[in-house]
N, C-alpha and C positions, 0 to 999 in steps of 0.2 A: 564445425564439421560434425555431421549425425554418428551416431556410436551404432553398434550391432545392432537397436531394438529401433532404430530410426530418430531417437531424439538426439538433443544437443547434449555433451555430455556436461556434468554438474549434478550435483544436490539440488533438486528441485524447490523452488521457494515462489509463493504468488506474491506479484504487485498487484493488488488490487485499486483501481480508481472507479469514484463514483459520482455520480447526477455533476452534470453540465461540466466535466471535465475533456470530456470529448469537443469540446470550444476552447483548448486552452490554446492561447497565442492570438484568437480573436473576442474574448471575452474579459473585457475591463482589462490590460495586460496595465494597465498602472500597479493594479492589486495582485494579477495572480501570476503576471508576466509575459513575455515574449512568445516563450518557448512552443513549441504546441503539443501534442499529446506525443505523437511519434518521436520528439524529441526527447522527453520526457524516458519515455519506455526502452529507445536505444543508449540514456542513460545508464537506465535500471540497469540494461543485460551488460552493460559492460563493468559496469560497478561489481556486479554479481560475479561477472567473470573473475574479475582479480580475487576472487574469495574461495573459487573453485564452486560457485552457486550460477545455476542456471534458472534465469526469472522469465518466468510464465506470466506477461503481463495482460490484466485484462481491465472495461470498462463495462458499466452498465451505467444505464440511467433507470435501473428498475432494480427498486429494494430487492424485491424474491431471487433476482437476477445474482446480483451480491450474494444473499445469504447461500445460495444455490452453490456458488462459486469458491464460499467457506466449507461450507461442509463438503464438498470434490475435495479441497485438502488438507483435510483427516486423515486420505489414506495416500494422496497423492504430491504432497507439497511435504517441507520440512519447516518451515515457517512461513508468517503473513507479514507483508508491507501493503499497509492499506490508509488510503486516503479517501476517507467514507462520507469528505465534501459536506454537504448540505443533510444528509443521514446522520450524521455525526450530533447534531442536536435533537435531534426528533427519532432516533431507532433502538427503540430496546431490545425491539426480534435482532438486529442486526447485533447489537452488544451479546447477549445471548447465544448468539450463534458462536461470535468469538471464542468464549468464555469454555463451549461445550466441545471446542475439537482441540483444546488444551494443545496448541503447540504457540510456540513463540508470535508475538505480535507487535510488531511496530507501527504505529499510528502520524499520517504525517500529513502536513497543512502544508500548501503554497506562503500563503499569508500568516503573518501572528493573531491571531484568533482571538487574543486577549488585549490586543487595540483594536478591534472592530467593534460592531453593536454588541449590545451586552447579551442578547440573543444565542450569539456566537461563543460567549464566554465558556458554556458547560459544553461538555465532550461525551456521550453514555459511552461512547468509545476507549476513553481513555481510563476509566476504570478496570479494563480486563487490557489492558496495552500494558505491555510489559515497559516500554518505552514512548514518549512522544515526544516530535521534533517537530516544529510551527517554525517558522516567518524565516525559514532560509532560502526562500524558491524552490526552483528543480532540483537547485543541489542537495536541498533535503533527502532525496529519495537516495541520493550516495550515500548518506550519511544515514539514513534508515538503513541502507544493505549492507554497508559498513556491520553497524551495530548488531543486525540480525544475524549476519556470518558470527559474530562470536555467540551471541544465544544459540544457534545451531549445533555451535561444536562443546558448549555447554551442557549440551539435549543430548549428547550422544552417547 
């Protein structure tokens, strides 16, 4: 139910997903799963719920798009759960971007990252990730908003 200002109420917090996650439930589900994105994200918001956090879940398939989406919450989110996919090897704009709006960040994989190609092994993500959780599936991202509820009320 919207509060006074028209949003849902909670502690604002972004899910962020990224490149070819918007296929999830028809993209290899051996590796990334069933589930599909919408599932995924009514996840997030209810996970969030029980924490008294309200998740702002979003997707891009375009880096600037992401980093665009870090910096909006600086001033607008209380922490980040971000699944930065296939950027997660190759983005240091996107590590950076994390690192500079200094609030909470959890980092989280469908898959374990660290049994796939060795490619997959480094993370420029998980150096400024206060937290990371790989190869639990969707449930991850409970278990990400779990987590970030207490760095929230750590932050405060």
């Amino acid at each position: 139910m919207p509060n006074h200002t028209g949003t849902a109420p909670g502690i604002p917090v972004l899910v962020l997903n990224g490149p070819n996650l918007n296929l999830l439930g028809l993209r290899e589900p051996a590796v990334y799963g069933k589930d599909t994105l919408a599932d995924v994200e009514e996840l997030c918001r209810s996970a969030a719920r029980t924490h008294g956090l309200r998740a702002d879940c979003r997707q891009s398939n375009h880096e600037g798009g992401l980093i665009d989406a870090v910096h909006e919450a600086r001033t607008a989110h209380r922490g980040i759960v971000i699944n930065p996919a296939g950027y997660s090897h190759t983005s240091v704009a996107l590590r950076d971007a994390l690192a500079a709006v200094e609030l909470p960040v959890v980092e989280v994989h469908l898959s374990n990252i660290h049994r796939r190609e060795a490619f997959r092994h480094h993370s420029y993500v998980s150096a400024v990730a206060d937290t990371v959780i790989c190869g639990a599936g969707a449930h991850g991202y409970a278990v990400a908003l779990d987590h970030l509820a207490q760095l929230v009320k750590e932050t405060r």
